[in-house]
Phi, psi and omega in degrees: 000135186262143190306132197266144169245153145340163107357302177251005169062017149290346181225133177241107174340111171285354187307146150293345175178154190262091194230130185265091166280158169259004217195136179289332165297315160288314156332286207289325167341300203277329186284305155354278169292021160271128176293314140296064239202115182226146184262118207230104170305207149297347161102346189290008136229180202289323188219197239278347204286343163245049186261131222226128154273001175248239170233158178275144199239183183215139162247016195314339195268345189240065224235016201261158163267141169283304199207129179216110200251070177315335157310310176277293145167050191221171181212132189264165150181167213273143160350334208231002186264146189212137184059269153350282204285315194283324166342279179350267178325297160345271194303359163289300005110015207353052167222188208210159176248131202292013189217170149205161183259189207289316197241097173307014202234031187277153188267166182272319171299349173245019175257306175316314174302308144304005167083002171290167170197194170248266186197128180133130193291350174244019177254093176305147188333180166304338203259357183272342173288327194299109164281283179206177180238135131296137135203191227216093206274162201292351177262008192076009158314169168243150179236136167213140174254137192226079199313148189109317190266323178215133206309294191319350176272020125293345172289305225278298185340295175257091198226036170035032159066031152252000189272292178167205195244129181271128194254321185201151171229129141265114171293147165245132219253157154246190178264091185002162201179152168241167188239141179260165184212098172246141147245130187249154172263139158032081175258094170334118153301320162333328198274344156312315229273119161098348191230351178349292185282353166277333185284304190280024143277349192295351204184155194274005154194122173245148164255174178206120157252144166209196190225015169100002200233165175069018192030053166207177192251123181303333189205160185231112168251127171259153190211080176254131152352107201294139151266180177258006193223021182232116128280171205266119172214133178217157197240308185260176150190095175067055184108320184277128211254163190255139158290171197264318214231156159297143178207139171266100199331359174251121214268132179102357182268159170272121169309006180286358197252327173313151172281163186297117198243223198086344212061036168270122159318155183176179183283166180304298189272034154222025158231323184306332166271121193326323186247139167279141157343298191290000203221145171292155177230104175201113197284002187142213174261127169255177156219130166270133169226175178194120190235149187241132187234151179273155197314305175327326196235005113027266188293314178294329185301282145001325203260297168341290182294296207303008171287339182254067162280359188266009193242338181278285198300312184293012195257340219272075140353182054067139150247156191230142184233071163231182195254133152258154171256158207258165191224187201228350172311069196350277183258057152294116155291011163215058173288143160081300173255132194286153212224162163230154169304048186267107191249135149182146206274101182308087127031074226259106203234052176330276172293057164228285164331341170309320202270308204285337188323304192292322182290320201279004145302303178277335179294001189231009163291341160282002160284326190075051195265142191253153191254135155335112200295322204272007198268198190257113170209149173264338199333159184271159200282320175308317198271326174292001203255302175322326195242037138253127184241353135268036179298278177355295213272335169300293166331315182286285197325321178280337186299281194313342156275356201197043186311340169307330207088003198263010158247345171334104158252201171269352144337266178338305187298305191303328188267315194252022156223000000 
């Protein structure tokens, strides 16, 4: 098998071989005979967690909605389908998942597993939806976790691929809805200090992008609930003026690829996310980080990094500034606490990033800021250990799942042993 890369082609797979079931009965056959085994998503992270010395398994083939139970207000579908592809269906069917993340083109198990999420203070990551999981434990057995029902399936929901391979999720659905979309320019920071919970409160999901230097956000994207009888129309917003034209958060790019703005009305799933379905969503090869801060500490976390723009800016395309709501999700990065989000999209400059990590790390360690599992962070497995407090009881639950090791790689091992 010739060696598989990431997405942004910063990572190269060690697996040795790929193997694509159609049928749930191969899936388990084949993780049965394995010594080795890691579950290979959309491909969409930066390091090592879904990587193998054995093989890789893909589920791109087992991509069906199974059930859409409206009594109960859920939706099944199998391990390998993304985003995208059930929006779609949902919103035929007139309903909705109440988030999406940036790039609909994302698997939903491997965003739930890493803890991704979307945008809005009252909206918990993706993995907050999560009703319960199959999964497909090292004897090919199926395991199913059922929040409510057995206390570890908060552990289980986010469970960084240690558990075994998710085979199926039921989702929890709302009832369809449209999104307004406006972007404002050159938003101050000074006008955060004191209005923080109020900007990222302004809209059911707001971002803030910038690039580190001038102490402002090049840009502000609102994301409101459509009404039938208001339109979202606003001209400032806290200093920041609305644009005339469509724009793509990275500056000098073509907005064709952007989700629809103007304040035009549209389905949930075709404004939550930044990017439409149809267009690959990449400015070129990149690398990603993301670090989560409690909400409270918000400003100062913000005031922090931007003291390192000469060490940031010559690396960065952009950064995103958003609010997550806290969750119950063991290793959730915003377990325990409502959180804001600082993600950002690298250059791909390796070492030279290599480099800055470790400062915007220690400037944001009096925050307690936690890292994206699946993104590029140094931090240390004691200081990453220290700021989970169901680090332990995640642990035993993957030993007791999987006691062999045979979803185990060097991630796992740097962080959980």
């Amino acid at each position: 098998m010739q060696k598989l890369r990431n997405w942004a082609g910063n990572y190269t797979y060690s697996a040795a071989e790929l193997f694509e079931p159609e049928r749930m009965e191969q899936l388990q056959e084949w993780v049965a005979a394995q010594h080795k085994v890691k579950a290979l998503g959309s491909r969409h992270s930066f390091n090592s967690i879904a990587d193998t010395s054995g093989g890789l398994i893909s589920l791109g083939k087992m991509n069906r909605v199974l059930e859409l139970d409206p009594s109960r207000g859920t939706v099944t579908v199998e391990g390998g389908i993304r985003y995208g592809e059930l929006a779609g269906y949902l919103h035929a069917n007139r309903y909705a998942l109440h988030n999406l993340a940036s790039l609909p083109h994302i698997t939903i198990a491997g965003a739930c597993a890493t803890g991704t999420h979307g945008s809005g203070d009252r909206n918990g990551n993706l993995a907050t939806v999560v009703r319960s999981v199959e999964m497909v434990t090292a004897s090919g057995e199926a395991v199913v976790y059922t929040r409510g029902e057995q206390p570890e399936a908060d552990g289980a929901i986010v469970n960084l691929g240690a558990l075994g391979i998710v085979s199926k999720l039921t989702l929890d659905i709302v009832p369809s809805f449209d999104i307004s979309q406006l972007v404002f320019e050159s938003l101050p920071l000074s006008r955060l200090e004191g209005h923080i919970d109020d900007v990222f409160s302004s809209a059911y999901s707001v971002s803030l992008f910038t690039d580190w230097t001038g102490r402002r956000f090049t840009q502000v994207w609102l994301k409101q609930i459509a009404s039938t009888d208001e339109a979202f129309v606003r001209d400032e917003f806290y200093g920041a003026t609305r644009a005339a034209v469509p724009l793509h958060p990275v500056p000098g790019i073509s907005a064709e690829p952007c989700s629809e703005q103007l304040g035009k009305r549209g389905p949930w799933h075709e404004r939550l996310p930044h990017f439409r379905m149809a267009f690959t969503p990449s400015a070129g090869e990149e690398l990603q980080s993301e670090y989560f801060v409690p909400r409270n500490h918000a400003y100062a976390a913000l005031e922090a990094i931007f003291q390192l723009e000469e060490h940031i800016a010559p690396h960065l395309y952009i950064s995103e500034v958003r609010s997550i709501a806290a969750d119950q999700l063991w290793m959730s990065p915003n377990y325990g606490r409502d959180s804001i989000g600082i993600h950002f999209t690298w250059k791909p400059h390796s070492e030279a990033v290599e480099r800055v990590l470790p400062l915007i790390e220690a400037a944001l360690e009096p925050y307690e800021a936690r890292p994206h599992w699946s993104k590029l962070f140094t931090m240390a497995p004691e200081r990453v250990k220290s700021l989970y407090e169901k680090h332990r009881d995640f642990q035993n639950l993957a030993a007791s799942c999987d006691p062999q090791g045979k979803f185990r790689n060097s991630f796992l091992d740097r962080y959980f042993k």
